[in-house]
The first five atom37 places (N, CA, C, CB, O) and aatype in JSON, in Angstrom:
{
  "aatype": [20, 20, 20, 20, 20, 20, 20, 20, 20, 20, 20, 20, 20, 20, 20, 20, 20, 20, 20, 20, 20, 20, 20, 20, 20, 20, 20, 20, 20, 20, 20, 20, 20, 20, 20, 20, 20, 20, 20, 20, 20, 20, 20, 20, 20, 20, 20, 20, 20, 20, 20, 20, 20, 20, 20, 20, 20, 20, 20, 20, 20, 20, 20, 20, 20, 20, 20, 20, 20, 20, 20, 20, 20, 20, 20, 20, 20, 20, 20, 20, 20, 20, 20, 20, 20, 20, 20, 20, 20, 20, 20, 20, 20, 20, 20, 20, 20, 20, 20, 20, 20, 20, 20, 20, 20, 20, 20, 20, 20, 20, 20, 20, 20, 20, 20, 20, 20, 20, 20, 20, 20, 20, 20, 20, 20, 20, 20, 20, 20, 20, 20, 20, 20, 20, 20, 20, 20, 20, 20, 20, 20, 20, 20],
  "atom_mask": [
    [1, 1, 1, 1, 1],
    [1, 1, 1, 1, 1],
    [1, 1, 1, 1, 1],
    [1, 1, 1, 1, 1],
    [1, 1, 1, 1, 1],
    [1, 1, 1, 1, 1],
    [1, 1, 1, 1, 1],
    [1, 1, 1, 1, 1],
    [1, 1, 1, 1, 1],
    [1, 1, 1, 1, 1],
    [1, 1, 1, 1, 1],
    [1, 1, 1, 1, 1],
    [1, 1, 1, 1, 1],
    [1, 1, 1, 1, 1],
    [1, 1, 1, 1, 1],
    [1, 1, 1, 1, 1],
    [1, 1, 1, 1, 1],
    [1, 1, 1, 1, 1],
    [1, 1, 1, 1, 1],
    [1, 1, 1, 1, 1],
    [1, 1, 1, 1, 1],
    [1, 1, 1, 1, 1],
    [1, 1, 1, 1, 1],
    [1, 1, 1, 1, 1],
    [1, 1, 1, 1, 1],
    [1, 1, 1, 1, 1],
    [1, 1, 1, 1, 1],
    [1, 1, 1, 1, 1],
    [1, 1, 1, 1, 1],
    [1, 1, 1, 1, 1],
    [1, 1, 1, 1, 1],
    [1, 1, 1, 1, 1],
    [1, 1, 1, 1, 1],
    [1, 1, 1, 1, 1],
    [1, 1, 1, 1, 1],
    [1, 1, 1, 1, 1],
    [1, 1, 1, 1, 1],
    [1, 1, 1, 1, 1],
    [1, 1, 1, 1, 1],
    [1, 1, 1, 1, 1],
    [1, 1, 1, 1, 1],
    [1, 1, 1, 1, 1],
    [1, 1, 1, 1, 1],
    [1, 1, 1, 1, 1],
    [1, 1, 1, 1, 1],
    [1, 1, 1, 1, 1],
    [1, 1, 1, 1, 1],
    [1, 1, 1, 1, 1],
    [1, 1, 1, 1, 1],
    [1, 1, 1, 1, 1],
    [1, 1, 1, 1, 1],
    [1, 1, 1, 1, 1],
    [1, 1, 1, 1, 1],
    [1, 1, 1, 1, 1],
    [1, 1, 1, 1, 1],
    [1, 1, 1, 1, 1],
    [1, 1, 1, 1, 1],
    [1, 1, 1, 1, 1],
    [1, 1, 1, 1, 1],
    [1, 1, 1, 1, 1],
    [1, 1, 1, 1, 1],
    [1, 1, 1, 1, 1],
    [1, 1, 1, 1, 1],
    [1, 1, 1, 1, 1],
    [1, 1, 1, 1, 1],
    [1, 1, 1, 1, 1],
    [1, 1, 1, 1, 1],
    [1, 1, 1, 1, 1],
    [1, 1, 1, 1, 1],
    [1, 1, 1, 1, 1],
    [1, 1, 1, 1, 1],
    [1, 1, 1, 1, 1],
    [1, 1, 1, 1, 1],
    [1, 1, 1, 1, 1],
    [1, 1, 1, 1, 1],
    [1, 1, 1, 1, 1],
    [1, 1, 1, 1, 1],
    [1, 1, 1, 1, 1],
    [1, 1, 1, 1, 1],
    [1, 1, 1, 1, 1],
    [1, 1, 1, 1, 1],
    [1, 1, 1, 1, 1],
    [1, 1, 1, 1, 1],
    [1, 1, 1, 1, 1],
    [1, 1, 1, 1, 1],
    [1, 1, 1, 1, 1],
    [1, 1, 1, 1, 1],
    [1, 1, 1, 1, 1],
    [1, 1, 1, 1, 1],
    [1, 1, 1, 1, 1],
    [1, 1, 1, 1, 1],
    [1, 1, 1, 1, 1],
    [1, 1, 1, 1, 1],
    [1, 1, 1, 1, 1],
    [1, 1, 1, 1, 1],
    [1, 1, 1, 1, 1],
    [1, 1, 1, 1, 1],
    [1, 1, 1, 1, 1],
    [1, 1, 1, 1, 1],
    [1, 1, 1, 1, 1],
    [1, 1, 1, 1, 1],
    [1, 1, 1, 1, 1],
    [1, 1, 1, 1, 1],
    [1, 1, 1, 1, 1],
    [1, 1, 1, 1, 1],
    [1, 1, 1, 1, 1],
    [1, 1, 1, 1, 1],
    [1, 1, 1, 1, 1],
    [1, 1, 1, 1, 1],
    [1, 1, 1, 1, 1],
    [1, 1, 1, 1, 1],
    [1, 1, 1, 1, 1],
    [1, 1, 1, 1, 1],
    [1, 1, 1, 1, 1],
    [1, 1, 1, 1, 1],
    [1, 1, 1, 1, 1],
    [1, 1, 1, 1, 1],
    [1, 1, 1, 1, 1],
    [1, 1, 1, 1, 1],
    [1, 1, 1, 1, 1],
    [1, 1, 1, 1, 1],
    [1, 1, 1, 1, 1],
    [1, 1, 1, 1, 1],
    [1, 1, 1, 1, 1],
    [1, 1, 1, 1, 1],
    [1, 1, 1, 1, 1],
    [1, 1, 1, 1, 1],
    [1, 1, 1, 1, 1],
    [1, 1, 1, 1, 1],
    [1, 1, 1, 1, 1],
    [1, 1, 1, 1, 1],
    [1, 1, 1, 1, 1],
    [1, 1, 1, 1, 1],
    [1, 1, 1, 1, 1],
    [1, 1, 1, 1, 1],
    [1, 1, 1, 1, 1],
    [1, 1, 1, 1, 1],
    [1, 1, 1, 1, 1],
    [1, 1, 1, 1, 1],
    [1, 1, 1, 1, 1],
    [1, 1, 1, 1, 1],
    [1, 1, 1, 1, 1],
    [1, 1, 1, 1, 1]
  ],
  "atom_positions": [
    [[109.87, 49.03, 35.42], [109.89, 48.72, 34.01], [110.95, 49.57, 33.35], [108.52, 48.94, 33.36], [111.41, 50.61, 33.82]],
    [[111.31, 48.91, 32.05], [112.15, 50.14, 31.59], [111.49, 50.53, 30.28], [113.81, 49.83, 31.39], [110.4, 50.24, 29.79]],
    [[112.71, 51.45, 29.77], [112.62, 52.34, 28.41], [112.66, 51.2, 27.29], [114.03, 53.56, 28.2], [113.33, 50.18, 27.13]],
    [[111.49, 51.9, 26.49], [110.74, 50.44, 25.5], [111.96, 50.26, 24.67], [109.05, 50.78, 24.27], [111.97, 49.15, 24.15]],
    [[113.05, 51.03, 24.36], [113.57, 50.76, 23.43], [114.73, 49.98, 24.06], [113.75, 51.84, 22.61], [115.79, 49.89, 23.45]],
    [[114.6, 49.5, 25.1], [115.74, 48.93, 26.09], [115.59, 47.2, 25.7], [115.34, 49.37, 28.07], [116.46, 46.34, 25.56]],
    [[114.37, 47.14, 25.63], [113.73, 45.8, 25.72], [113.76, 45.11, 24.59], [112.43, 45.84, 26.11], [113.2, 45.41, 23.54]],
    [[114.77, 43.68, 24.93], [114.56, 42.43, 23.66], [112.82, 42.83, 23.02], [114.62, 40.27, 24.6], [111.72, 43.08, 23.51]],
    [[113.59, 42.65, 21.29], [112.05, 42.3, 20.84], [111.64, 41.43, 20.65], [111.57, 42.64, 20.0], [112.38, 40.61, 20.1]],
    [[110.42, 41.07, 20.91], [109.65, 39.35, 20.81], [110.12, 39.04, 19.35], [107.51, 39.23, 20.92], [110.68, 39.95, 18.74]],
    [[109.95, 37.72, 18.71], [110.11, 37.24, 17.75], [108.85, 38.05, 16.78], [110.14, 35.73, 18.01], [107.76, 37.66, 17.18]],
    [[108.74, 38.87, 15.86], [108.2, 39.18, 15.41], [107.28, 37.39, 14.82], [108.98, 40.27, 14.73], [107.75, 36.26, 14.78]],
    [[105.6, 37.98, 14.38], [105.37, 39.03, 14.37], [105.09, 38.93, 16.04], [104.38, 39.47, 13.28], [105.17, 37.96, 16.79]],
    [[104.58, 40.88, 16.42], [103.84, 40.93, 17.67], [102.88, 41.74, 17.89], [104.51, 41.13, 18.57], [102.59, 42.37, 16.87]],
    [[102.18, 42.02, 18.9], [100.73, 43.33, 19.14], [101.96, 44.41, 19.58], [99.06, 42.96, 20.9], [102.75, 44.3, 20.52]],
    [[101.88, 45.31, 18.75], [102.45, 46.54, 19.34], [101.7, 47.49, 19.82], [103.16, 47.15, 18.55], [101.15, 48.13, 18.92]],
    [[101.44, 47.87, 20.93], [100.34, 48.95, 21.13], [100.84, 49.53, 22.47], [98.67, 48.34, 21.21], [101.66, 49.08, 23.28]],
    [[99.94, 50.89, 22.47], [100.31, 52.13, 23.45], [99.2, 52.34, 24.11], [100.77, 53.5, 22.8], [98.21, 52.68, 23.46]],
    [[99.13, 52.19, 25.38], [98.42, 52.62, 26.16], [98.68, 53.94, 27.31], [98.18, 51.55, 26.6], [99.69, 54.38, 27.87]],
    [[97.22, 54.3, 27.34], [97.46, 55.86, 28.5], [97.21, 55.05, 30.12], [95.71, 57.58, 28.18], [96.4, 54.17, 30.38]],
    [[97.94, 55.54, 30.78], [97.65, 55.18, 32.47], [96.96, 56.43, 33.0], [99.21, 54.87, 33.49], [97.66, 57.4, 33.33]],
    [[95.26, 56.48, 33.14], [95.23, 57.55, 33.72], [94.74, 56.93, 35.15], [94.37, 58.63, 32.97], [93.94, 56.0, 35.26]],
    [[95.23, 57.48, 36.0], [94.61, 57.15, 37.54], [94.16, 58.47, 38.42], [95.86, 56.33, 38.5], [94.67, 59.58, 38.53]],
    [[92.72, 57.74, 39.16], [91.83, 59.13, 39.81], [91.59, 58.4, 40.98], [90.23, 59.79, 38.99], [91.04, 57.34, 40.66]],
    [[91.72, 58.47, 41.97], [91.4, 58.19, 42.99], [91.63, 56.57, 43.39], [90.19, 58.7, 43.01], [90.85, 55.77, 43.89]],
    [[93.04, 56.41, 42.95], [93.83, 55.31, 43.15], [92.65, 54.25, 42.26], [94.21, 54.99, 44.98], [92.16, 53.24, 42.75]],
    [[92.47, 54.6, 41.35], [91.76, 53.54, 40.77], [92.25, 53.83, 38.66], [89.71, 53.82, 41.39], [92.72, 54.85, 38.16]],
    [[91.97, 52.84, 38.14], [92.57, 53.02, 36.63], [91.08, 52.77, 35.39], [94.06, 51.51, 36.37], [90.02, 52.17, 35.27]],
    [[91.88, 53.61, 34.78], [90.86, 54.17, 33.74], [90.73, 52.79, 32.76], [91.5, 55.74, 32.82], [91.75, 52.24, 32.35]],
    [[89.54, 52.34, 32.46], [90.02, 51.41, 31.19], [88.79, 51.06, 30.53], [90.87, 49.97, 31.58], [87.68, 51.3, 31.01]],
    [[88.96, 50.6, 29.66], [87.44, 50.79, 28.52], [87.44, 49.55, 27.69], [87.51, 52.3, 27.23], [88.46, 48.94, 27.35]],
    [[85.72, 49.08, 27.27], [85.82, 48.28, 26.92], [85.09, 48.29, 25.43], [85.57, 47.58, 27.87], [84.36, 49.27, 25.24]],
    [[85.19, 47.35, 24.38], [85.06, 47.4, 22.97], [83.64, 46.84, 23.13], [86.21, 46.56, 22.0], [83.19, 46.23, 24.1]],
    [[82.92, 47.22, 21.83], [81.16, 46.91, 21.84], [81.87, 45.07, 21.51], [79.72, 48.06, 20.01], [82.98, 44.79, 21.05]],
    [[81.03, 44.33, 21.84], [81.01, 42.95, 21.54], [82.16, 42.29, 22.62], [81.35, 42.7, 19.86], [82.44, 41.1, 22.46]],
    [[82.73, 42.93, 23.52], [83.69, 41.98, 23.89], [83.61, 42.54, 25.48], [85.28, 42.05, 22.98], [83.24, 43.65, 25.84]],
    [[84.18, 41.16, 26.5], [84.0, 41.51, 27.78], [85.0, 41.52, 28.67], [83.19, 40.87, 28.22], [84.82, 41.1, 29.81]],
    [[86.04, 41.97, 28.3], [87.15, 42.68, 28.96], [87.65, 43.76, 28.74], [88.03, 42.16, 28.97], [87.88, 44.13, 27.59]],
    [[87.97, 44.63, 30.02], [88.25, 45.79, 29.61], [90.05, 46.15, 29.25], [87.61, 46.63, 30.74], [90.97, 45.43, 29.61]],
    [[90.16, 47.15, 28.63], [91.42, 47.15, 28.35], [91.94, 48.68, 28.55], [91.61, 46.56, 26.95], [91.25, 49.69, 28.6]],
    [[93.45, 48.56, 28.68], [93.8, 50.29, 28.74], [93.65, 50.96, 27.54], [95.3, 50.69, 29.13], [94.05, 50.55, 26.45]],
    [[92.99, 52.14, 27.81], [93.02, 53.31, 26.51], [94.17, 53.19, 25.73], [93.04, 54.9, 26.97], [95.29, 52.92, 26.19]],
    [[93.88, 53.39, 24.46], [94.74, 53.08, 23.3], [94.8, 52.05, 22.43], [95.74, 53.05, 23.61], [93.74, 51.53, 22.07]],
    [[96.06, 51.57, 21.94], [95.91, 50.8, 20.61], [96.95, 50.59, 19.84], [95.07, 51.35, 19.77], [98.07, 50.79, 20.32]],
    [[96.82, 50.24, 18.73], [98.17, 50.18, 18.05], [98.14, 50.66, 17.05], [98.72, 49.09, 17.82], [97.17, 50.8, 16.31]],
    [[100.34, 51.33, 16.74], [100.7, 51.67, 16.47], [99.99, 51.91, 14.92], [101.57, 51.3, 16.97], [99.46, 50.86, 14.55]],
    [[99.9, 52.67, 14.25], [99.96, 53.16, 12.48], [101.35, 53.07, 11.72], [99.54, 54.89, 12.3], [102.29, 53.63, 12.28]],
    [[101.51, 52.65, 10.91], [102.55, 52.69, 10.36], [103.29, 54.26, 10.03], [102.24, 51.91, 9.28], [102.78, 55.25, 9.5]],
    [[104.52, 54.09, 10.51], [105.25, 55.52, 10.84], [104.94, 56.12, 12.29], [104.74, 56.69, 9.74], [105.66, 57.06, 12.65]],
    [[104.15, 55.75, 13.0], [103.53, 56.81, 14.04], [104.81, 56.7, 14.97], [101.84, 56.35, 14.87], [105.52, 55.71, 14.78]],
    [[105.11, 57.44, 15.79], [106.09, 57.2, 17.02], [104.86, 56.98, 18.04], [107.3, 58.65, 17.46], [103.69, 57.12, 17.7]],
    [[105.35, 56.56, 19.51], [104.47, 56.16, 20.27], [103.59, 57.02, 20.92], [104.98, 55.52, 21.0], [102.61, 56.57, 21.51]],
    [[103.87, 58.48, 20.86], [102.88, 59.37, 21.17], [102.2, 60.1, 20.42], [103.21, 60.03, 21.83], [101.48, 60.93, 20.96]],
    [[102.24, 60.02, 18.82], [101.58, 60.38, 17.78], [100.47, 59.03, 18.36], [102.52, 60.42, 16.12], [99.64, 59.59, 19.08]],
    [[100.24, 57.9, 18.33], [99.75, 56.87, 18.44], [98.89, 56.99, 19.85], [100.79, 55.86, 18.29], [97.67, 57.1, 19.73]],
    [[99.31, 57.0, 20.86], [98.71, 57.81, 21.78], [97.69, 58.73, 21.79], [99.41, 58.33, 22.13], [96.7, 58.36, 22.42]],
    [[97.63, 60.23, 21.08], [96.8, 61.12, 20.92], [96.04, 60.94, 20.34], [97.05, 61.93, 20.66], [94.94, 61.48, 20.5]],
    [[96.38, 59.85, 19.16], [95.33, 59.85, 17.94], [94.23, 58.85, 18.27], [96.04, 59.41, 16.47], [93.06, 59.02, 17.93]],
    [[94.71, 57.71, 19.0], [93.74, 56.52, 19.85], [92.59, 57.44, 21.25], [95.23, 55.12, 20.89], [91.4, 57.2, 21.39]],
    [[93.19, 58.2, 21.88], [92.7, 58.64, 22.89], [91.76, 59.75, 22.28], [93.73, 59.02, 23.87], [90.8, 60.26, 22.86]],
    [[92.23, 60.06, 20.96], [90.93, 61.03, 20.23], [89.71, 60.42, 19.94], [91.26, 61.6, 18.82], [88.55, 60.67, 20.25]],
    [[90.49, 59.22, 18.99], [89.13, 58.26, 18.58], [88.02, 57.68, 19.97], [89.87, 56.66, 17.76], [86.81, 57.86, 20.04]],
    [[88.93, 56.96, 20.99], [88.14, 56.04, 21.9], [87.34, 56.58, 22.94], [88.96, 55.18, 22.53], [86.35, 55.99, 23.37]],
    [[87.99, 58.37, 23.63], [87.43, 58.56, 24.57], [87.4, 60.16, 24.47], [88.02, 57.86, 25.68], [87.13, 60.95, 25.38]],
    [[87.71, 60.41, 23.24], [86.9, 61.93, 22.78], [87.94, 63.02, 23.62], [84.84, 62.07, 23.51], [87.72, 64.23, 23.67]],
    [[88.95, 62.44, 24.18], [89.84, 63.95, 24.53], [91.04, 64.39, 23.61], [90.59, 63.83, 26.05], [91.2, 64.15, 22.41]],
    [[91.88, 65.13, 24.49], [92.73, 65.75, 23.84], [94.41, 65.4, 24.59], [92.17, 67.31, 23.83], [94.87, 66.36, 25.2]],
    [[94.91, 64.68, 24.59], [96.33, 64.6, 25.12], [96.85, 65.49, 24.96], [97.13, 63.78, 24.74], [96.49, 66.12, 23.97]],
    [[98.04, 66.1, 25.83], [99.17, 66.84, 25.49], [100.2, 66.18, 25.32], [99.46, 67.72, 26.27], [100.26, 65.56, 26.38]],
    [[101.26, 65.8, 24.59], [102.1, 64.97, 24.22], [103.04, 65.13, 25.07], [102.45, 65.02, 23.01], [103.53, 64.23, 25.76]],
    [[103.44, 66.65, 25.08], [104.55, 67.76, 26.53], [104.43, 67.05, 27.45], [104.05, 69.49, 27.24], [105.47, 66.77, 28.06]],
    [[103.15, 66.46, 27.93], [103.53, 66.52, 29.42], [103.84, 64.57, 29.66], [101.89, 67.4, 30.58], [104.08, 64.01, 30.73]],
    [[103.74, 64.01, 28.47], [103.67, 62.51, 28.82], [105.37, 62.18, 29.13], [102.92, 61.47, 27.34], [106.43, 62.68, 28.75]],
    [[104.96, 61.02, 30.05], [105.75, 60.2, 30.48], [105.88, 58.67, 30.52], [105.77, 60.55, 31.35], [104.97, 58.05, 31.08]],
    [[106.66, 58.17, 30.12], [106.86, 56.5, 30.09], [106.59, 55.84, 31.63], [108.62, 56.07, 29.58], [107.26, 56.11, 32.63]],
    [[105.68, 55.1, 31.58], [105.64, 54.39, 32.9], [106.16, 52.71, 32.76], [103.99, 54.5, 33.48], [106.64, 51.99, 33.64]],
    [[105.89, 52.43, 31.38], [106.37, 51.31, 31.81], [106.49, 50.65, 30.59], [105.62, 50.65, 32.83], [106.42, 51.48, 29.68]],
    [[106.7, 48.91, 29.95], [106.34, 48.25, 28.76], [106.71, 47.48, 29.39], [106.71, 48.42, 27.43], [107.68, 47.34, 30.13]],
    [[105.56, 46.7, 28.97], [104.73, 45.41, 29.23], [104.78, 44.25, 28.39], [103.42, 45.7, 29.23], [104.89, 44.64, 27.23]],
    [[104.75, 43.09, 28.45], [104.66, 41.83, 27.28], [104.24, 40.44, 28.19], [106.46, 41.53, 26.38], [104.72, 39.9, 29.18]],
    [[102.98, 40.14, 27.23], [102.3, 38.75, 27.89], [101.54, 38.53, 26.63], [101.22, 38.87, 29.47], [101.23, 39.28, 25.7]],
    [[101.29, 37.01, 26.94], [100.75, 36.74, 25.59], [99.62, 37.22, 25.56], [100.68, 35.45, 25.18], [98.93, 37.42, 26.56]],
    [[99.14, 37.59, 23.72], [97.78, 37.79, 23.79], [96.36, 36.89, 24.42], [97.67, 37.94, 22.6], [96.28, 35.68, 24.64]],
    [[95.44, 37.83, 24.59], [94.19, 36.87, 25.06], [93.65, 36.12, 24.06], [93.02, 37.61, 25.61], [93.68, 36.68, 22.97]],
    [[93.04, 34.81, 24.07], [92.16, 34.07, 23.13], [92.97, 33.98, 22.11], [90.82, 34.67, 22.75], [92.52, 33.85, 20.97]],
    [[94.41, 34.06, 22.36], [95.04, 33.02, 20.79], [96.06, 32.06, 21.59], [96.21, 34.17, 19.2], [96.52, 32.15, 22.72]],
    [[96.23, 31.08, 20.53], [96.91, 29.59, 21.08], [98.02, 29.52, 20.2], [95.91, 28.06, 20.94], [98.59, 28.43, 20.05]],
    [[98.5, 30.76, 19.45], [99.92, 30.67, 18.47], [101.16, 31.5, 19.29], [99.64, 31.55, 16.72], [102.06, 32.04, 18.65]],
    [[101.12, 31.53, 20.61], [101.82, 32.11, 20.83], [102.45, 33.76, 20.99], [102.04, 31.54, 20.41], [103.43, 34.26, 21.54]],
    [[101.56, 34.14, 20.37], [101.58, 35.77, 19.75], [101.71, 36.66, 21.13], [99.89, 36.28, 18.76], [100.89, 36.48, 22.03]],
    [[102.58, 37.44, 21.23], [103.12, 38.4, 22.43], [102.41, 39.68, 22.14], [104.86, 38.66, 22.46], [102.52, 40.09, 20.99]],
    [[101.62, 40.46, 23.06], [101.67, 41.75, 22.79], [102.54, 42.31, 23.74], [100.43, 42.34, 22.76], [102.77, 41.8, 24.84]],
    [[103.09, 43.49, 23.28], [104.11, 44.55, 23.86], [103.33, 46.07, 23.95], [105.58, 44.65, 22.75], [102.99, 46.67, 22.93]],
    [[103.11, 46.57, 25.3], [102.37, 47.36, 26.14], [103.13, 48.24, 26.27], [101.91, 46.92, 27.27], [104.04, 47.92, 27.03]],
    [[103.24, 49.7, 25.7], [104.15, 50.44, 26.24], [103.43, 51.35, 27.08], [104.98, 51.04, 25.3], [102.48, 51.81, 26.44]],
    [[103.48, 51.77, 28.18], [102.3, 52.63, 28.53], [103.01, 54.39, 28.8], [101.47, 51.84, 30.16], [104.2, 54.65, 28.58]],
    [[102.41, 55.0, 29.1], [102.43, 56.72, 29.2], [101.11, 57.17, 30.28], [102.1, 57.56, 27.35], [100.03, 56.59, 30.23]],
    [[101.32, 58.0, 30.98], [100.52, 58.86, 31.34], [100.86, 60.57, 30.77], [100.52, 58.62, 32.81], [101.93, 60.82, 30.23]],
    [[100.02, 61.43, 30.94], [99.96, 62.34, 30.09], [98.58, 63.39, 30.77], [99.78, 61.58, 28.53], [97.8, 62.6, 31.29]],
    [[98.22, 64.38, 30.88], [97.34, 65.17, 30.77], [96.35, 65.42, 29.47], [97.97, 66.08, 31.09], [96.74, 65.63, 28.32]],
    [[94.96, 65.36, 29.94], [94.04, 65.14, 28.7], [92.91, 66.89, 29.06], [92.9, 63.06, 28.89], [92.49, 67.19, 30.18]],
    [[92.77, 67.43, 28.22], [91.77, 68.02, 27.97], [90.46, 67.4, 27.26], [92.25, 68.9, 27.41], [90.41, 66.86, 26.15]],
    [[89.3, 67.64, 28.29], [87.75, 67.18, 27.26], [87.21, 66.16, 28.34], [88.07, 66.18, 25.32], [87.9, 65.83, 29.3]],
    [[86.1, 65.75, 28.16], [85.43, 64.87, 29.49], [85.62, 63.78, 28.74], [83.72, 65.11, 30.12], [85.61, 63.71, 27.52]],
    [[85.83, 62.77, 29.67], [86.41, 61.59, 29.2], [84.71, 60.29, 28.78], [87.72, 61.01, 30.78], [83.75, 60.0, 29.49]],
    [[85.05, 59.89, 27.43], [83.12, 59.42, 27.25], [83.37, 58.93, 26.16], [81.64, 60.65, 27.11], [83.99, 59.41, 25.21]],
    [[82.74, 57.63, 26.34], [83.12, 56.36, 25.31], [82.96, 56.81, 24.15], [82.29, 55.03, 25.37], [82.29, 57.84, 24.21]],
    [[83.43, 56.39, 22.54], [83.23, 57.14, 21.98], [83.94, 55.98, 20.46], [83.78, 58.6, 22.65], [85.09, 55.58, 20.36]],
    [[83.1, 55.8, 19.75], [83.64, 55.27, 18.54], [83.16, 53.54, 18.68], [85.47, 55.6, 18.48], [82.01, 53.11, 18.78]],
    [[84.43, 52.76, 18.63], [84.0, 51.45, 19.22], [84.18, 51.04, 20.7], [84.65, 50.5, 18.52], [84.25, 49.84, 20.99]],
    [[84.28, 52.3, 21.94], [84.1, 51.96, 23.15], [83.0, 52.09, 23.55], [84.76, 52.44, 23.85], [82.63, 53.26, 23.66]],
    [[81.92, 50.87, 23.97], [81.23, 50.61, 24.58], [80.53, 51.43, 26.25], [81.77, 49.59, 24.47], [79.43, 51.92, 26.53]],
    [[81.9, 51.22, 27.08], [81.56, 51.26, 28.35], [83.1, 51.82, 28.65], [80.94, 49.77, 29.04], [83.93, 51.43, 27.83]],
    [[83.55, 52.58, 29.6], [84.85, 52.97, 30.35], [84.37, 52.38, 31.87], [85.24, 54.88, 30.29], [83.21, 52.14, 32.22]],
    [[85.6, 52.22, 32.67], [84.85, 51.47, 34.51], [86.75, 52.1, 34.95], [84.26, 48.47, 34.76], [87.79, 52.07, 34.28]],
    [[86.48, 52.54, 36.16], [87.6, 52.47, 36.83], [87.83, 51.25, 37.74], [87.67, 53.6, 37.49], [87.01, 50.76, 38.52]],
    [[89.26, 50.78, 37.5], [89.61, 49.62, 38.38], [90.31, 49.78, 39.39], [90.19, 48.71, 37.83], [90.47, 50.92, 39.85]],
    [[90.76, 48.93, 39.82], [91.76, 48.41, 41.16], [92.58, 47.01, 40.97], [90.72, 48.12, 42.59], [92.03, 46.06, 40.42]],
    [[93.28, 46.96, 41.22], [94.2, 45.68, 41.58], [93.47, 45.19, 41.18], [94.72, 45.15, 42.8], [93.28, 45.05, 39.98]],
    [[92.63, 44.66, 42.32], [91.76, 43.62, 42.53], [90.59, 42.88, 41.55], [91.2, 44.08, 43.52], [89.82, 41.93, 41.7]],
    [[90.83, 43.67, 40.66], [89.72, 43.75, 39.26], [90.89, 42.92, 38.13], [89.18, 45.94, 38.59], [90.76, 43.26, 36.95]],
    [[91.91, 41.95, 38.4], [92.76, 41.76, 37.36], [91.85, 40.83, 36.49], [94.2, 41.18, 37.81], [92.14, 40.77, 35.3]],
    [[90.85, 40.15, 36.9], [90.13, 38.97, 36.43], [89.43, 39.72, 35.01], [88.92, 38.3, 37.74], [89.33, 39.24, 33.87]],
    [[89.03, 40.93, 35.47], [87.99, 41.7, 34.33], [89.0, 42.43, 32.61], [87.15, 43.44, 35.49], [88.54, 42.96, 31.6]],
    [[90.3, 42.12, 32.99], [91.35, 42.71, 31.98], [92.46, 41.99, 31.22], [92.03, 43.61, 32.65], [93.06, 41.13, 31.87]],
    [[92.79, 42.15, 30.09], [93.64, 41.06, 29.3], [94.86, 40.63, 30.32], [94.32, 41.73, 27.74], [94.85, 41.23, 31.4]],
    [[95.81, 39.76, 30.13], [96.85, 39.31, 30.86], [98.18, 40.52, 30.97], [97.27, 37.9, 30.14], [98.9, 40.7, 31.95]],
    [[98.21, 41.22, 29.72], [99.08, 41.89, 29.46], [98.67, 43.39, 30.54], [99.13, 41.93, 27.81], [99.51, 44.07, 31.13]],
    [[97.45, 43.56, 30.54], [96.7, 44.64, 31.79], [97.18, 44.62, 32.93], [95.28, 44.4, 32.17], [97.65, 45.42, 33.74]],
    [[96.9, 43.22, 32.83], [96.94, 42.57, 35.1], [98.46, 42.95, 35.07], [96.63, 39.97, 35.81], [98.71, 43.76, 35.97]],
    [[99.37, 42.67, 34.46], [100.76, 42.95, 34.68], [101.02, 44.38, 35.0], [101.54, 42.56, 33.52], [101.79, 44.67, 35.92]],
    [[100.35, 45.39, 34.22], [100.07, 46.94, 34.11], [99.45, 47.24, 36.01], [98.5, 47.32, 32.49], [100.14, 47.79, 36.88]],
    [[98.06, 46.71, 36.21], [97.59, 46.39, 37.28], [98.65, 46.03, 38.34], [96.73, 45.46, 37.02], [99.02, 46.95, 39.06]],
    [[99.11, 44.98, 38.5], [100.12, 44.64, 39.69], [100.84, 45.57, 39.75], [100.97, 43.47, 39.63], [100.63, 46.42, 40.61]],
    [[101.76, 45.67, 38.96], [102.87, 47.15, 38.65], [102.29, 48.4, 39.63], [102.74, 47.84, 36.64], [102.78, 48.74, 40.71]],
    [[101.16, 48.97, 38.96], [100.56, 50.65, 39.55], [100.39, 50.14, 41.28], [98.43, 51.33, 38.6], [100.83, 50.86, 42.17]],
    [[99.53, 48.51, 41.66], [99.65, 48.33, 42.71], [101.13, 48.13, 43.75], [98.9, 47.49, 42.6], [101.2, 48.42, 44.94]],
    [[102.01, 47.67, 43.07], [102.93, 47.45, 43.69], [103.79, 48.55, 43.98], [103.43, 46.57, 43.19], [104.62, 48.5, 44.88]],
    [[103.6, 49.6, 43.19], [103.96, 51.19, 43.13], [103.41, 51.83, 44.56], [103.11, 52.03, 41.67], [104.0, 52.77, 45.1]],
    [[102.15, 51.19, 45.14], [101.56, 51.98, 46.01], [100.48, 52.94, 44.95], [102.78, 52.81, 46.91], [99.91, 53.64, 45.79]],
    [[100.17, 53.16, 44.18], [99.29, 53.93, 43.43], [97.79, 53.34, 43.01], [100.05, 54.24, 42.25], [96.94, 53.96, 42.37]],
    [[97.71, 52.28, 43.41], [96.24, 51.72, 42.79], [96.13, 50.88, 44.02], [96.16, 50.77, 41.1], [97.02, 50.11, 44.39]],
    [[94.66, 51.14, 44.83], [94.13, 50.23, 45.49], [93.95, 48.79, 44.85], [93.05, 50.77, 45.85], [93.43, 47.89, 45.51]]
  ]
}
């Protein structure tokens, strides 16, 4: 993947959002919202003004109660597939980061449930995920 700012932008409008890649034992972190049954990567979208790792820390505060270090993040990738459950066409754009977190990681706000995945779990995650998913697998990093 490359550097988000490399990448044509969809026809506005679009989902802009930042997600964390954390992986433990070749498997991926991802959490799901009360009322809904797919899980998605930690994070969210952007605030107006935020850069993408102000946006980052502040989502990963709300959803799963830790603490990012901003220092240590890194760009892994950005992502774009259409959103789930709409028929207008609407693109979200995935930028993702991994990063080091202080604090035990525990649902928290409107996350429901957290599950670690695998590849093989693309069925359980938005379209724009499974792409995230194939990627870490095709890396060799995610069973």
């Amino acid at each position: 993947m490359s550097d988000p700012s490399a990448l044509p932008s969809p026809t506005p409008p679009f989902i802009d959002k930042i997600a964390w890649i954390h992986l433990e034992e070749r498997r991926l972190l991802t959490a799901r919202n009360a009322g809904r049954d797919r899980f998605y990567l930690p994070g969210g979208k952007r605030e107006p003004g935020e850069s993408d790792l102000e946006t980052l820390v502040r989502e990963l505060d709300e959803e799963l109660a830790v603490s990012v270090d901003p220092a240590t993040a890194a760009h892994v990738g950005t992502f774009e597939a259409l959103a789930d459950a709409r028929t207008d066409g609407l693109v979200v754009r995935l930028t993702c980061y991994t990063a080091t977190h202080t604090g035990e990681l525990v649902p928290s706000r409107e996350i429901d449930e957290i599950a670690w995945l695998t590849a093989r779990d693309g069925d359980r995650v938005s379209a724009v995920d499974r792409l995230v998913l194939d990627h870490l697998h095709d890396a060799g990093l995610l069973d």
